[in-house]
C-alpha positions as CSV (number, residue, x, y, z in Angstrom):
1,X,9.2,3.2,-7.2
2,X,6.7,4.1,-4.8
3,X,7.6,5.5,-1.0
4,X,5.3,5.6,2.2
5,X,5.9,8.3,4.3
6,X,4.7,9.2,7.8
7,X,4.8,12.9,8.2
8,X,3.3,13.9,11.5
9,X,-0.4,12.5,11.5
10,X,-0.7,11.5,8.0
11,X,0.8,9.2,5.8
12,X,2.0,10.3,2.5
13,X,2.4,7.5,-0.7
14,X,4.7,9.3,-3.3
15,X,4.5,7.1,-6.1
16,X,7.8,7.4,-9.1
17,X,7.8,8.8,-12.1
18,X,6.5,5.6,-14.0
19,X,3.7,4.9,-11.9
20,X,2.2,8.3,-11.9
21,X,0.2,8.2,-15.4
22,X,-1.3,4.5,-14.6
23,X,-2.3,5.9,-11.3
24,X,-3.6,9.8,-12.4
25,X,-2.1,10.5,-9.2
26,X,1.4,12.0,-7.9
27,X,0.6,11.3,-4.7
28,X,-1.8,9.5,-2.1
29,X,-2.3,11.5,1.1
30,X,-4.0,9.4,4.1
31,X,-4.9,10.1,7.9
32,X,-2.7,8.4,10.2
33,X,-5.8,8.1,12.5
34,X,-7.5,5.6,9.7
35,X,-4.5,2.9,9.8
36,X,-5.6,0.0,11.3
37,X,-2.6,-2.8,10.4
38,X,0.6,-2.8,9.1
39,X,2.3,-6.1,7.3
40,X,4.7,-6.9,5.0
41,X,4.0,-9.8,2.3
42,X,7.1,-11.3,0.5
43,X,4.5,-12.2,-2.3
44,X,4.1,-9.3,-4.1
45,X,0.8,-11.0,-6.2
46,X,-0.8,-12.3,-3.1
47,X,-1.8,-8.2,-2.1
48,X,-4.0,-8.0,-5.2
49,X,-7.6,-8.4,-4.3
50,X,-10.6,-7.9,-6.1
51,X,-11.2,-6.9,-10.0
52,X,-8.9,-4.5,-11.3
53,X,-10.0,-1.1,-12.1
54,X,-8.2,1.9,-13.5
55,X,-4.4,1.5,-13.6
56,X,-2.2,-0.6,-15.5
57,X,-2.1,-4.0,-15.0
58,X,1.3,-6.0,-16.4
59,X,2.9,-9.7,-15.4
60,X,5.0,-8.2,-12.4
61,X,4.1,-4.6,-12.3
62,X,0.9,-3.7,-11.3
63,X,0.2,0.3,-10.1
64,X,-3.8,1.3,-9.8
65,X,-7.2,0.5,-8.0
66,X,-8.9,-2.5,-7.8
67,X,-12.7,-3.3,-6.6
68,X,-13.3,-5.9,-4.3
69,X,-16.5,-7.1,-1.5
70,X,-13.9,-5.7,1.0
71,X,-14.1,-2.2,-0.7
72,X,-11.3,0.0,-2.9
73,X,-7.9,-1.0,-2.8
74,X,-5.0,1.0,-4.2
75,X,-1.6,-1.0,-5.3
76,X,1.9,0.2,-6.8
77,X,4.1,-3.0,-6.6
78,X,6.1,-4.9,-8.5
79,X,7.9,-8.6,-8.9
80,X,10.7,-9.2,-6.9
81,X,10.5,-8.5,-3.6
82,X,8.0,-7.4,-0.3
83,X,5.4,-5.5,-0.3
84,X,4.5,-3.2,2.4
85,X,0.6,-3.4,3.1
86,X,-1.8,-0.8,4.8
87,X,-5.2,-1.5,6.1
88,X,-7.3,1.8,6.6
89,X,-10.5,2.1,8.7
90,X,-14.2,2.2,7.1
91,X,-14.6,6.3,5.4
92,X,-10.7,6.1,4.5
93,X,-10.4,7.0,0.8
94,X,-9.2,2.8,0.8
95,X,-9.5,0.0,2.1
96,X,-6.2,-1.4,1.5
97,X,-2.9,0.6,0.3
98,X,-0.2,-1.8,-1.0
99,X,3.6,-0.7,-2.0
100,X,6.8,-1.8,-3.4
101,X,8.9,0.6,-1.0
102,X,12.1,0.2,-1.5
103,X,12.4,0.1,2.3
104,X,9.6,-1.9,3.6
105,X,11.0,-2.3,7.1
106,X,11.8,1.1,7.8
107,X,8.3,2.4,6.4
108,X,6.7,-0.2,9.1
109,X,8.9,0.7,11.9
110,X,7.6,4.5,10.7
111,X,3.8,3.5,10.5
112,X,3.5,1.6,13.7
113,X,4.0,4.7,16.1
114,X,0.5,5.1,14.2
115,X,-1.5,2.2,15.0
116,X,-3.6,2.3,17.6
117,X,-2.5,-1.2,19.2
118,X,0.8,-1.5,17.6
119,X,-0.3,-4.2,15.1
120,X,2.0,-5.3,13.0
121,X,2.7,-8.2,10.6
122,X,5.1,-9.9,9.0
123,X,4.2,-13.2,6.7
124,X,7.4,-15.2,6.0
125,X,7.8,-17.0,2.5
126,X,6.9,-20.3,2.8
């Protein structure tokens, strides 16, 4: 399962051992400077956005990038429970960065020290 990770400036997606050969990545490296909001979805499908590009894309399980008007996102979530979402700046390497942490909460709480006006969501189930 994937992890986001604030270490000093820049934020750091490790992704697990299964999600590394959808993704052709180990890791996702980002400046903090280019996070613009922070949320949490319960609905892990409602993240997914656009037409999906490289990656692998199963019921539940979805790790890769995906093309949309809005530009490149990058996911690694799965069914069954939040997912914590990034929204980057314009010239970021995406537009959106979307995770299964295990720790949703604690990755916010983490990430918000980097947002220039401390936005921050949370969307309850409905």
């Amino acid at each position: 399962m994937a992890r986001v990770v604030v270490e000093g400036e820049r934020i750091t997606v490790r992704l697990g051992p299964g999600e590394v050969p959808a993704a052709r990545r180990r890791t996702i490296r980002l400046p903090g400077s280019a996070l613009r909001r922070v949320g949490i979805e319960p609905d892990w499908w409602r993240v997914l956005r656009g037409e999906a590009g490289p990656g692998r894309w199963l019921p539940g399980r979805c790790v890769g990038v995906r093309h949309g008007p809005d530009g490149t996102d990058f996911v690694a979530v799965r069914a069954g429970g939040p997912v914590l979402w990034l929204e980057l700046a314009p010239g970021a390497p995406f537009s959106r960065v979307s995770v299964s942490d295990p720790a949703p909460e604690a990755a916010a709480r983490a990430l918000r020290g980097l947002l220039p006006q401390g936005l921050y969501e949370r969307r309850d189930a409905v």
